[in-house]
HTML snippet that shows the backbone in 3Dmol.js (N, CA, C, O; Angstrom):
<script src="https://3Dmol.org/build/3Dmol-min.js"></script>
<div id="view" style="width:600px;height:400px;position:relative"></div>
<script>
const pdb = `
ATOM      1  N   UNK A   1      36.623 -15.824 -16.902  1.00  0.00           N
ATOM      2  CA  UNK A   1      37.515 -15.311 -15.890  1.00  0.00           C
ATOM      3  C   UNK A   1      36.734 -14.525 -14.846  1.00  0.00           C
ATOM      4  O   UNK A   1      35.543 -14.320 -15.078  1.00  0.00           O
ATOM      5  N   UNK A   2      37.436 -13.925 -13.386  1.00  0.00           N
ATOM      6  CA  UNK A   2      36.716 -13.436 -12.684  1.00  0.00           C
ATOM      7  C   UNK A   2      36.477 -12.397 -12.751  1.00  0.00           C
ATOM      8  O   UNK A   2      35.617 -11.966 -11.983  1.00  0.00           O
ATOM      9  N   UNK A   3      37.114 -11.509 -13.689  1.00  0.00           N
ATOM     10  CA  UNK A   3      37.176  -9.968 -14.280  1.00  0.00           C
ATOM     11  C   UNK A   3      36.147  -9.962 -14.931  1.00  0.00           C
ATOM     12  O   UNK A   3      35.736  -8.810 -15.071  1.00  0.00           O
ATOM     13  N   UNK A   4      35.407 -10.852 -15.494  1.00  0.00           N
ATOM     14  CA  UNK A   4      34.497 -10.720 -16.585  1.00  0.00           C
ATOM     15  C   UNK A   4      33.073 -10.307 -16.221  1.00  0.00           C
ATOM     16  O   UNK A   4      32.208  -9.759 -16.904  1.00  0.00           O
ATOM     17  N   UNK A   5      33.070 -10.723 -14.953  1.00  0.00           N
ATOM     18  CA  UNK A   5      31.430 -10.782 -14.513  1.00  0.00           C
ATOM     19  C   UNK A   5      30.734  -9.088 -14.347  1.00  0.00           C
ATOM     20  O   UNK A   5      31.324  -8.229 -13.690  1.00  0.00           O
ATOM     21  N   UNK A   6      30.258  -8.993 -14.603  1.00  0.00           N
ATOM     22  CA  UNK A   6      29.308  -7.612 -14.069  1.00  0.00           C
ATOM     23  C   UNK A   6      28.945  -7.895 -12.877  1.00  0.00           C
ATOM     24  O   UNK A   6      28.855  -9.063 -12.500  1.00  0.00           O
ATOM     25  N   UNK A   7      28.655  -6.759 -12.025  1.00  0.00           N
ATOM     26  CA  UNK A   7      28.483  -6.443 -10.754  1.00  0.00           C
ATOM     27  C   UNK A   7      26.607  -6.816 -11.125  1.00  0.00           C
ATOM     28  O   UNK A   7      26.153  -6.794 -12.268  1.00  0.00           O
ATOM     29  N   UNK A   8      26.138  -6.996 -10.417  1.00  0.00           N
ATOM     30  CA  UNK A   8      24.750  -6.742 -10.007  1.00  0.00           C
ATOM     31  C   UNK A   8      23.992  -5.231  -9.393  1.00  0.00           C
ATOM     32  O   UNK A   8      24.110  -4.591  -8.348  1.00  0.00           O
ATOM     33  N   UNK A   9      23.442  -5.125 -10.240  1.00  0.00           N
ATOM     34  CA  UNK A   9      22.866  -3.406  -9.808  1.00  0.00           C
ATOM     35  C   UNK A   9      22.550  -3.453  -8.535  1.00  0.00           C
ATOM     36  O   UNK A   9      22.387  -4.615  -8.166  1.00  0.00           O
ATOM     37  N   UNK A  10      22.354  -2.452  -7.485  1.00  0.00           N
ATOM     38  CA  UNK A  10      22.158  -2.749  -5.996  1.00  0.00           C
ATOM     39  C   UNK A  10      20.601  -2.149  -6.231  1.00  0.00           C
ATOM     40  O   UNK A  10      20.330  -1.389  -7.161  1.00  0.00           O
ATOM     41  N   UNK A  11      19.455  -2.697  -5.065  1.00  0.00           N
ATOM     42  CA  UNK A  11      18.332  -1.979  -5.150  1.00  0.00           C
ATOM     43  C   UNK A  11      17.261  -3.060  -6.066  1.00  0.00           C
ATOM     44  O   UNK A  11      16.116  -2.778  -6.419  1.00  0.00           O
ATOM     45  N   UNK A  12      17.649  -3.747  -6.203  1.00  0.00           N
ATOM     46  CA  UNK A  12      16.840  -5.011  -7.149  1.00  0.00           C
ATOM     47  C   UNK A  12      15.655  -5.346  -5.861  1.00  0.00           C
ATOM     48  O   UNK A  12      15.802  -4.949  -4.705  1.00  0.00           O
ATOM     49  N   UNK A  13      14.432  -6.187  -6.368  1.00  0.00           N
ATOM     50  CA  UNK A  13      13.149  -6.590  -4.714  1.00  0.00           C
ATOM     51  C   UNK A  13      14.297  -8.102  -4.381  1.00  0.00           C
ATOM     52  O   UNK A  13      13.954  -8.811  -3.435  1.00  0.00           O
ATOM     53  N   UNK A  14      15.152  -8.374  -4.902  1.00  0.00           N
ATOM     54  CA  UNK A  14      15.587  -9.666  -4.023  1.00  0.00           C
ATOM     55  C   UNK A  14      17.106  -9.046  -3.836  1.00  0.00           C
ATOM     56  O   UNK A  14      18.021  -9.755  -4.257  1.00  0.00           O
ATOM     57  N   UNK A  15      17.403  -7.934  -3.312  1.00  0.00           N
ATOM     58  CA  UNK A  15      18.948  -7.873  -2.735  1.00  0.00           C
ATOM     59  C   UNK A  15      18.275  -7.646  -1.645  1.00  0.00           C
ATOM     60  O   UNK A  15      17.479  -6.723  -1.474  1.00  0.00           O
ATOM     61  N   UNK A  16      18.612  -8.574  -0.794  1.00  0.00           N
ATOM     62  CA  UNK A  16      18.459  -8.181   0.711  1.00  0.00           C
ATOM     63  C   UNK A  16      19.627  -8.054   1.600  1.00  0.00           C
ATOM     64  O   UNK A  16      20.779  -8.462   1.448  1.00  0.00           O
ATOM     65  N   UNK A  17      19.257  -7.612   2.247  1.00  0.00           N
ATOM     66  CA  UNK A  17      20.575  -6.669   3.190  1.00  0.00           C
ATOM     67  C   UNK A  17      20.934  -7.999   3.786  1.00  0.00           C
ATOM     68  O   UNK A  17      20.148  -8.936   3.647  1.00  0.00           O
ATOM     69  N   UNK A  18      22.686  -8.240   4.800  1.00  0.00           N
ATOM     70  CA  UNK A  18      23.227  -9.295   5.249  1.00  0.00           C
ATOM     71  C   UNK A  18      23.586  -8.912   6.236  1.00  0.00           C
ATOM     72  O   UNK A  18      24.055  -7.776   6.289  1.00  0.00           O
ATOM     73  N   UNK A  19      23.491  -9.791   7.493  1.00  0.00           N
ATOM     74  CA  UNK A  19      24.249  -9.305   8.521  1.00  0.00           C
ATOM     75  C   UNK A  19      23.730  -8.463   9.583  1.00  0.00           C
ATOM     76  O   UNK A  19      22.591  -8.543  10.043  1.00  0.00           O
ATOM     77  N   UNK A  20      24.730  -7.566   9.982  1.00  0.00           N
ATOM     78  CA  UNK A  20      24.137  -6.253  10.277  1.00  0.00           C
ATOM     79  C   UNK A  20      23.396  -5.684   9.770  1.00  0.00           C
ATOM     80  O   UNK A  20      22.386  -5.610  10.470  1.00  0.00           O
ATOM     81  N   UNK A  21      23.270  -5.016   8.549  1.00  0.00           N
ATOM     82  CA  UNK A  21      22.228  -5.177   8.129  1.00  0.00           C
ATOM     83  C   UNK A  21      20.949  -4.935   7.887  1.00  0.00           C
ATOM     84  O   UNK A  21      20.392  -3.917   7.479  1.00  0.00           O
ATOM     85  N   UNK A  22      20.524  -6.030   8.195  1.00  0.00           N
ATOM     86  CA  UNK A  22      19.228  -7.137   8.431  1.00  0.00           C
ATOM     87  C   UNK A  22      18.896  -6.381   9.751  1.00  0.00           C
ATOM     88  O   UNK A  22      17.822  -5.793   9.873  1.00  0.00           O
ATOM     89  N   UNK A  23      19.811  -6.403  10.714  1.00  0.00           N
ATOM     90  CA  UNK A  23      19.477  -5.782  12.119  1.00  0.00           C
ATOM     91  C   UNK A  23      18.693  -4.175  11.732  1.00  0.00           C
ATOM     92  O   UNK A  23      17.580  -3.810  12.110  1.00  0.00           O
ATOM     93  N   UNK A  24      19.624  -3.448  10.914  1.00  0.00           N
ATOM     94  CA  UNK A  24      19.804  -1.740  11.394  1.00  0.00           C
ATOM     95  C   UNK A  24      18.465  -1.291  10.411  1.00  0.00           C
ATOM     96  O   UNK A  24      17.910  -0.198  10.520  1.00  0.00           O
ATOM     97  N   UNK A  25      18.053  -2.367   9.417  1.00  0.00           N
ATOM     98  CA  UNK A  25      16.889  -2.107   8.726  1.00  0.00           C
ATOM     99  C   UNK A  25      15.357  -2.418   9.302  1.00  0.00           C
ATOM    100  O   UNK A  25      14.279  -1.966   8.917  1.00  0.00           O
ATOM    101  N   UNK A  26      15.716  -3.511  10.542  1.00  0.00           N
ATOM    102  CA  UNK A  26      14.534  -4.369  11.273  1.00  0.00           C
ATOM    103  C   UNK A  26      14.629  -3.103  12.206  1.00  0.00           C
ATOM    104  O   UNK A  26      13.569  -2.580  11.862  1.00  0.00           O
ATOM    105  N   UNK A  27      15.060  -2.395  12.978  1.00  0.00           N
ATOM    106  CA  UNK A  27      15.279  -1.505  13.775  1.00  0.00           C
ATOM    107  C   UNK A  27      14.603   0.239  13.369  1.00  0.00           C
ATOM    108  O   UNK A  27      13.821   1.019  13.914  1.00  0.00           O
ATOM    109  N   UNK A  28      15.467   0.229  12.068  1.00  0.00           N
ATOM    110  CA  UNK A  28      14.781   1.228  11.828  1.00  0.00           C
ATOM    111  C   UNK A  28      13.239   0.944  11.311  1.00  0.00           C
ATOM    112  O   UNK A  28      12.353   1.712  11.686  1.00  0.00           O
ATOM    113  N   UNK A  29      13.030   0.196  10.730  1.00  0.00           N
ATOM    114  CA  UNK A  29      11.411   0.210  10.699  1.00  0.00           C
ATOM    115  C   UNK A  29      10.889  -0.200  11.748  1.00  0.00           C
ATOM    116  O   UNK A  29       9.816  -0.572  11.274  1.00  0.00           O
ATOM    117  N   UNK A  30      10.798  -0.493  13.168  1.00  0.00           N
ATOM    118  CA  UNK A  30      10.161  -0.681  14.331  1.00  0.00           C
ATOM    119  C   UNK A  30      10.474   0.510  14.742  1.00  0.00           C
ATOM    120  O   UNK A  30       9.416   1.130  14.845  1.00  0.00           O
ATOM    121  N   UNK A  31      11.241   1.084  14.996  1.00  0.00           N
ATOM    122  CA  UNK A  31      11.128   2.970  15.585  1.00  0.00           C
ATOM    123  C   UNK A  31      11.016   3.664  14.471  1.00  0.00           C
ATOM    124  O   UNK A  31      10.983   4.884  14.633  1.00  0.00           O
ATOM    125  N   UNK A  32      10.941   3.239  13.303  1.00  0.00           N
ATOM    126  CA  UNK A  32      10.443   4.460  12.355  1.00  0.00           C
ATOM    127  C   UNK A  32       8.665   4.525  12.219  1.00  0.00           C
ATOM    128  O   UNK A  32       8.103   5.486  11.694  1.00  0.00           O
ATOM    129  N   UNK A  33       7.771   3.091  12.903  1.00  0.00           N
ATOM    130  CA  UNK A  33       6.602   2.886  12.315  1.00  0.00           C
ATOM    131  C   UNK A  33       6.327   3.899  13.781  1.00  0.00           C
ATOM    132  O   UNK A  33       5.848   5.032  13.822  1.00  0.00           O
ATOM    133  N   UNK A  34       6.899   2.892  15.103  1.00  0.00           N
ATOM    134  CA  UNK A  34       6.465   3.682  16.299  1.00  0.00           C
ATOM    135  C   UNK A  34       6.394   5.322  15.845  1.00  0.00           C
ATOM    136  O   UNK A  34       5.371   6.003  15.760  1.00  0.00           O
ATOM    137  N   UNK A  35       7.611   5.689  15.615  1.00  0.00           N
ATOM    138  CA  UNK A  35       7.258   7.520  15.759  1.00  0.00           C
ATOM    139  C   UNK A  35       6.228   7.816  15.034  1.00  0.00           C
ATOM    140  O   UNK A  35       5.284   8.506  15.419  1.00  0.00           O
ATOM    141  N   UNK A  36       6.366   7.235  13.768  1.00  0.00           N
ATOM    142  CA  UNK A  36       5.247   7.803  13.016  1.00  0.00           C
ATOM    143  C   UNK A  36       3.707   7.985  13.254  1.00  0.00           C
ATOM    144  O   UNK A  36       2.957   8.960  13.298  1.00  0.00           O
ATOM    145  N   UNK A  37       3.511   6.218  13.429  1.00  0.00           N
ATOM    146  CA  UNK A  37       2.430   6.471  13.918  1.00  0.00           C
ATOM    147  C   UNK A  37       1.860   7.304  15.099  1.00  0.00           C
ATOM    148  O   UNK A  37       0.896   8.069  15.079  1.00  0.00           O
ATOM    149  N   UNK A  38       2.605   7.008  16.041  1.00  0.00           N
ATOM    150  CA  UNK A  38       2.818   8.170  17.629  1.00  0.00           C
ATOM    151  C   UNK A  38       2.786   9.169  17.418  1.00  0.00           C
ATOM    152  O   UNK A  38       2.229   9.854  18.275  1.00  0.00           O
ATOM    153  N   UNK A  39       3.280   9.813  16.321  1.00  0.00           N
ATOM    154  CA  UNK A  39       3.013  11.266  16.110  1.00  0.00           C
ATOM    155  C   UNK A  39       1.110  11.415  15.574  1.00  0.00           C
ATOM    156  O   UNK A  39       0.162  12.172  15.785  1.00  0.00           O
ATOM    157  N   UNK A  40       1.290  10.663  15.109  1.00  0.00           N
ATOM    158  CA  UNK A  40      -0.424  10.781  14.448  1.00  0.00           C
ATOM    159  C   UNK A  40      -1.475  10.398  15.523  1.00  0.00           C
ATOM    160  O   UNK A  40      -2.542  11.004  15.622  1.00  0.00           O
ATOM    161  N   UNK A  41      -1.211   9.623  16.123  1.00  0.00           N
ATOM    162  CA  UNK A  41      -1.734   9.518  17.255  1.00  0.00           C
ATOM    163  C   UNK A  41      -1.882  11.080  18.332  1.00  0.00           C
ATOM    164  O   UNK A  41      -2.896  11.606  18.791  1.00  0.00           O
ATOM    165  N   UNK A  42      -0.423  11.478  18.455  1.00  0.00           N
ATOM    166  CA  UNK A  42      -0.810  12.698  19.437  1.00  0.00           C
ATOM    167  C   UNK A  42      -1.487  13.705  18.853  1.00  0.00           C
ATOM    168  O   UNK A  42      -1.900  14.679  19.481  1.00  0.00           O
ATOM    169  N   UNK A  43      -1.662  13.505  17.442  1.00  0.00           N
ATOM    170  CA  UNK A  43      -1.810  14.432  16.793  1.00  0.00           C
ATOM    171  C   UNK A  43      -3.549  14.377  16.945  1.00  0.00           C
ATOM    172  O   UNK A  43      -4.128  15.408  17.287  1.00  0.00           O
ATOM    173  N   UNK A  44      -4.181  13.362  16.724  1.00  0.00           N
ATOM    174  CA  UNK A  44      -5.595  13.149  16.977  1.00  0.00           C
ATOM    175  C   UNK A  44      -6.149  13.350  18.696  1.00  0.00           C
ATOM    176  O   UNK A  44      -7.240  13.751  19.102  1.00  0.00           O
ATOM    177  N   UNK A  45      -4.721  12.823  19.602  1.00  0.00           N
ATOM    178  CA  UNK A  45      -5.123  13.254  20.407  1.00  0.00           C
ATOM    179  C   UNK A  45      -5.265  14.826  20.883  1.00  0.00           C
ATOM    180  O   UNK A  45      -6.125  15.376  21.571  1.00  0.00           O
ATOM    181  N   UNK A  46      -4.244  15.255  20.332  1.00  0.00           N
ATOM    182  CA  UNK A  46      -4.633  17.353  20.544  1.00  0.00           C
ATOM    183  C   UNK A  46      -5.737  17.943  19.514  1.00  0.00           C
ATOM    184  O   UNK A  46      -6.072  19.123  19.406  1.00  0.00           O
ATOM    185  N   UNK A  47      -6.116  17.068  18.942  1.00  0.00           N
ATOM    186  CA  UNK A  47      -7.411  17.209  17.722  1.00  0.00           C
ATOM    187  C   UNK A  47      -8.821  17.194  18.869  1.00  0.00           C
ATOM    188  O   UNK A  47      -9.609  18.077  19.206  1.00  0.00           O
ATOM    189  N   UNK A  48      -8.664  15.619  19.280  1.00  0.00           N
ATOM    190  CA  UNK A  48      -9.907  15.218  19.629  1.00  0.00           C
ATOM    191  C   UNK A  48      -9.833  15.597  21.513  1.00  0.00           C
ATOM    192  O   UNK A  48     -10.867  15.747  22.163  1.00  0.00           O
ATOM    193  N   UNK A  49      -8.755  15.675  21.992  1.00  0.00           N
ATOM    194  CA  UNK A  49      -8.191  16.008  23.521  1.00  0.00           C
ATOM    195  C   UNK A  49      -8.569  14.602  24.282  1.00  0.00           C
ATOM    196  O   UNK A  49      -9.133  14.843  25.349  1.00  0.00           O
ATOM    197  N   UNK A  50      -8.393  13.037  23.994  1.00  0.00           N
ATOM    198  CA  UNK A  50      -8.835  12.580  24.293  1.00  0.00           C
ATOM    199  C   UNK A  50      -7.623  11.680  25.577  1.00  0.00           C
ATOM    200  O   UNK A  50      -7.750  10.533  26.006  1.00  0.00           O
ATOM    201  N   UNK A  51      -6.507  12.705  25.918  1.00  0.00           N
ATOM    202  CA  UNK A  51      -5.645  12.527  26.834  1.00  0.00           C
ATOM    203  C   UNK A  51      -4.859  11.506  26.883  1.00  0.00           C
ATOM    204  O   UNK A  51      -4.696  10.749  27.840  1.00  0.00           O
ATOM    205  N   UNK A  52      -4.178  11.457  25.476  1.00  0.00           N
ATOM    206  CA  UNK A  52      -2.839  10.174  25.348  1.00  0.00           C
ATOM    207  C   UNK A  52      -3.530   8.909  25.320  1.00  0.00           C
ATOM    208  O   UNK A  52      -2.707   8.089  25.728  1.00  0.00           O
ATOM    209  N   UNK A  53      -4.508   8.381  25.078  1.00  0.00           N
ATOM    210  CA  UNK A  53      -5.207   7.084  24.198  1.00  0.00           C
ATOM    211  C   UNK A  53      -4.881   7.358  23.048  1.00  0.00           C
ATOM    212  O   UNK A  53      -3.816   6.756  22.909  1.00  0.00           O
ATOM    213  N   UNK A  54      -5.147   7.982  21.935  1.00  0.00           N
ATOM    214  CA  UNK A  54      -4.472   7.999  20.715  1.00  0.00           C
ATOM    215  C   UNK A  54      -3.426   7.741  20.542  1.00  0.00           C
ATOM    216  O   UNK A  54      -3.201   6.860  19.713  1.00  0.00           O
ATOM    217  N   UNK A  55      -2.602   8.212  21.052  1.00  0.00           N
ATOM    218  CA  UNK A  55      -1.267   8.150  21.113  1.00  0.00           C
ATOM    219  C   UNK A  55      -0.791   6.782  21.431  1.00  0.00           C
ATOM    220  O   UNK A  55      -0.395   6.053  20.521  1.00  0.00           O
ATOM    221  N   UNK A  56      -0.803   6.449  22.474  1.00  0.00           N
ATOM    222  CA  UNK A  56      -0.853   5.223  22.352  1.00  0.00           C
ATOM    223  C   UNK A  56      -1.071   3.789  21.840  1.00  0.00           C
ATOM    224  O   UNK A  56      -0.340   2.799  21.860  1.00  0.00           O
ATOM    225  N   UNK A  57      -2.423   4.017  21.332  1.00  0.00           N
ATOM    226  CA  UNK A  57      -2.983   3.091  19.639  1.00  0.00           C
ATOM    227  C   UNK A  57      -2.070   3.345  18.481  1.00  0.00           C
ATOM    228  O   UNK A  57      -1.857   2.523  17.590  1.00  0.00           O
ATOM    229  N   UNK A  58      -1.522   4.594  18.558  1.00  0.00           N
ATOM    230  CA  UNK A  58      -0.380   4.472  17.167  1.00  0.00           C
ATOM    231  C   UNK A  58       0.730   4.431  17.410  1.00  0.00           C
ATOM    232  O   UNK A  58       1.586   4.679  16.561  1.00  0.00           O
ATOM    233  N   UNK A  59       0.981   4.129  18.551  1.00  0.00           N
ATOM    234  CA  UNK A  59       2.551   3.466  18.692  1.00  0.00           C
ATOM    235  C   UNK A  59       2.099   2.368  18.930  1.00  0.00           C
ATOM    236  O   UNK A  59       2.782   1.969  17.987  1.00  0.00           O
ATOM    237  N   UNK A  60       1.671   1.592  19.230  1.00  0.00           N
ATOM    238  CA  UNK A  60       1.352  -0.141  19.344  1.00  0.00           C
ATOM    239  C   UNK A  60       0.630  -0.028  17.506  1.00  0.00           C
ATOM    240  O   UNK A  60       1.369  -0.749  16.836  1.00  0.00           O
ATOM    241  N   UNK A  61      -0.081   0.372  16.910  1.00  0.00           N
ATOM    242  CA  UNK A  61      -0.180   0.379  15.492  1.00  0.00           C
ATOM    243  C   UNK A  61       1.168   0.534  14.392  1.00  0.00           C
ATOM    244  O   UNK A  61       1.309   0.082  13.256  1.00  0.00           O
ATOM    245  N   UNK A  62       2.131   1.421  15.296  1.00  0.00           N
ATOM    246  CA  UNK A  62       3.495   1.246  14.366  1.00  0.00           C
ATOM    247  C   UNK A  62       4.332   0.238  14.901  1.00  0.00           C
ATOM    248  O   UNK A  62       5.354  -0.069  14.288  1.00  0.00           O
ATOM    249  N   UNK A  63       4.076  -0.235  15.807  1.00  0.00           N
ATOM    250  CA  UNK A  63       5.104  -1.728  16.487  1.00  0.00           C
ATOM    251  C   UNK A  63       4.754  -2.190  15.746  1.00  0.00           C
ATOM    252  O   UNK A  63       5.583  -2.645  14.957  1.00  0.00           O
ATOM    253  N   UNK A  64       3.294  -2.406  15.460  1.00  0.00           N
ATOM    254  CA  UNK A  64       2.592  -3.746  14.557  1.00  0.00           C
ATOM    255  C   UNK A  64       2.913  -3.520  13.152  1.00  0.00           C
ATOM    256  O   UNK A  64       3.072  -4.429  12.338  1.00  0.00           O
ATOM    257  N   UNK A  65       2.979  -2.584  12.961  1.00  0.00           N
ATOM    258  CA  UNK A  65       3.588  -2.029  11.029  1.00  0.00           C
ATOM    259  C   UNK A  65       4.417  -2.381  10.997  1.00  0.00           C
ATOM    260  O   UNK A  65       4.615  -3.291  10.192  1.00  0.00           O
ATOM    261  N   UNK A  66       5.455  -1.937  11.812  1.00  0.00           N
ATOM    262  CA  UNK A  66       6.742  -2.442  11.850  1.00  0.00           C
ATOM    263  C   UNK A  66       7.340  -3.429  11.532  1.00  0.00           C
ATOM    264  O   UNK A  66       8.334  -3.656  10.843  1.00  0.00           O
ATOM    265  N   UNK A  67       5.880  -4.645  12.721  1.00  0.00           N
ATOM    266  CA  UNK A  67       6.720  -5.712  12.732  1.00  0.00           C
ATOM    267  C   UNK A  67       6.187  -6.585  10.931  1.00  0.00           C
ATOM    268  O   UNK A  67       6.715  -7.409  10.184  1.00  0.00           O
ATOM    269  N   UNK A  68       5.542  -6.186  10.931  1.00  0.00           N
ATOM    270  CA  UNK A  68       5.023  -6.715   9.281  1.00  0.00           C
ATOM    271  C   UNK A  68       5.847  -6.617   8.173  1.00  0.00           C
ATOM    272  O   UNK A  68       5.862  -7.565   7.388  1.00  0.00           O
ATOM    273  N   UNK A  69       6.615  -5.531   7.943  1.00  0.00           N
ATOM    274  CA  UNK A  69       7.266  -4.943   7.168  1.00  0.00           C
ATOM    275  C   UNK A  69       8.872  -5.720   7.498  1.00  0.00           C
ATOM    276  O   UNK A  69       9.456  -6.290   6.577  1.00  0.00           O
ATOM    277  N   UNK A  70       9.318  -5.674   8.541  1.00  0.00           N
ATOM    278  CA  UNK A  70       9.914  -6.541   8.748  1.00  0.00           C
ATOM    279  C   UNK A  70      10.216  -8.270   7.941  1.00  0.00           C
ATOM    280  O   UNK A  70      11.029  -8.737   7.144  1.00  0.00           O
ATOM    281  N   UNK A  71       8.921  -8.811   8.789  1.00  0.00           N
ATOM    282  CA  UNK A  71       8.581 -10.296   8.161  1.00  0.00           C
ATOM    283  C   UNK A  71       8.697 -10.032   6.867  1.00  0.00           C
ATOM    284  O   UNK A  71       9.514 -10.700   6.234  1.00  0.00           O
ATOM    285  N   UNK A  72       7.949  -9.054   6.210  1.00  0.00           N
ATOM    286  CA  UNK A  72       7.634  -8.916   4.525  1.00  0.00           C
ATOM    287  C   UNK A  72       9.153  -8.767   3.789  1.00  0.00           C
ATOM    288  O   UNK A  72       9.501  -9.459   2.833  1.00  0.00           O
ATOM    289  N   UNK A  73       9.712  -8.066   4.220  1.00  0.00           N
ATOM    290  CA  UNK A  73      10.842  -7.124   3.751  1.00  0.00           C
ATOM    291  C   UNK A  73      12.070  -8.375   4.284  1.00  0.00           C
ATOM    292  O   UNK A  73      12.584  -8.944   3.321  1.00  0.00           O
ATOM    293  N   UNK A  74      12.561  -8.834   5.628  1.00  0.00           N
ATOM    294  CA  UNK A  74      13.514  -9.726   5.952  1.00  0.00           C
ATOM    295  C   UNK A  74      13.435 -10.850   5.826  1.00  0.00           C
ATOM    296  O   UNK A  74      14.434 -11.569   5.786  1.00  0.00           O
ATOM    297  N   UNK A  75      11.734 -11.469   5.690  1.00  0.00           N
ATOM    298  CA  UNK A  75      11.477 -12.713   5.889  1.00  0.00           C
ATOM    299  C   UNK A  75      12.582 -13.822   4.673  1.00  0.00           C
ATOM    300  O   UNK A  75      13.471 -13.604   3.850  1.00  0.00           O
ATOM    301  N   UNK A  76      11.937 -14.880   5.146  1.00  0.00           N
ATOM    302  CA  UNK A  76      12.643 -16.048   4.395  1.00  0.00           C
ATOM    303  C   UNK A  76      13.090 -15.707   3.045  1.00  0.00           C
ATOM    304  O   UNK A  76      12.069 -15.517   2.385  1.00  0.00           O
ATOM    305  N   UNK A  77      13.878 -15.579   2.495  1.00  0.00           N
ATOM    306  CA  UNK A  77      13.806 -14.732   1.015  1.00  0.00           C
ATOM    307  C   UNK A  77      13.921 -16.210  -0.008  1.00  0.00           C
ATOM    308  O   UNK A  77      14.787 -17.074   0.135  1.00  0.00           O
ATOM    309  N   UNK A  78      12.676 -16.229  -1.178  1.00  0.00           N
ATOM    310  CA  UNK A  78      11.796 -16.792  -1.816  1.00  0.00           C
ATOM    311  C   UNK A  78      13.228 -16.996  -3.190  1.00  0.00           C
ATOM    312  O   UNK A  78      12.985 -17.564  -4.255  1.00  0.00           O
TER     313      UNK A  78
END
`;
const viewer = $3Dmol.createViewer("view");
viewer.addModel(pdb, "pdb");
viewer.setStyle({}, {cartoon: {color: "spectrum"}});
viewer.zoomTo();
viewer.render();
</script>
C-alpha cells in the first residue's frame, strides 16, 4: 500500500535539489565563492598594498570555484 513506504532521509550525496532549487543552490555558490574569495583577496591586498589586483584574482578564483562546485554538485546526476 502507499502508507507503507518510508520516507527517504533528506541529505543523502544523491538527493539533489529540483527545480528552483537547483537555481538558489547554483547561485548561492557563485556569490558565496565570489565573496569569499574577494574577501581574501582584499585581504592580501591590505597585507601586501598591491592596489585591488588581489582582489580581483579572488573573485574571478571564486567564479571559477563556484562554477566547479556547481558542475560537481548539479551536474548530470550518476
Amino acid at each position: 500500500m502507499a502508507g507503507d513506504q518510508t520516507p527517504r532521509p533528506a541529505g543523502e550525496p544523491d538527493d539533489y535539489p529540483s527545480g528552483a532549487g537547483q537555481g538558489w543552490t547554483a547561485l548561492s555558490y557563485l556569490i558565496g565563492g565570489m565573496l569569499v574569495w574577494g574577501f581574501i583577496g582584499w585581504v592580501v591586498d591590505q597585507w601586501l598594498d598591491t592596489g585591488g589586483v588581489a582582489t580581483g584574482i579572488g573573485v574571478v578564483l571564486g567564479m571559477a570555484g563556484g562554477i566547479i562546485l556547481v558542475i560537481r554538485r548539479l551536474g548530470t546526476p550518476t
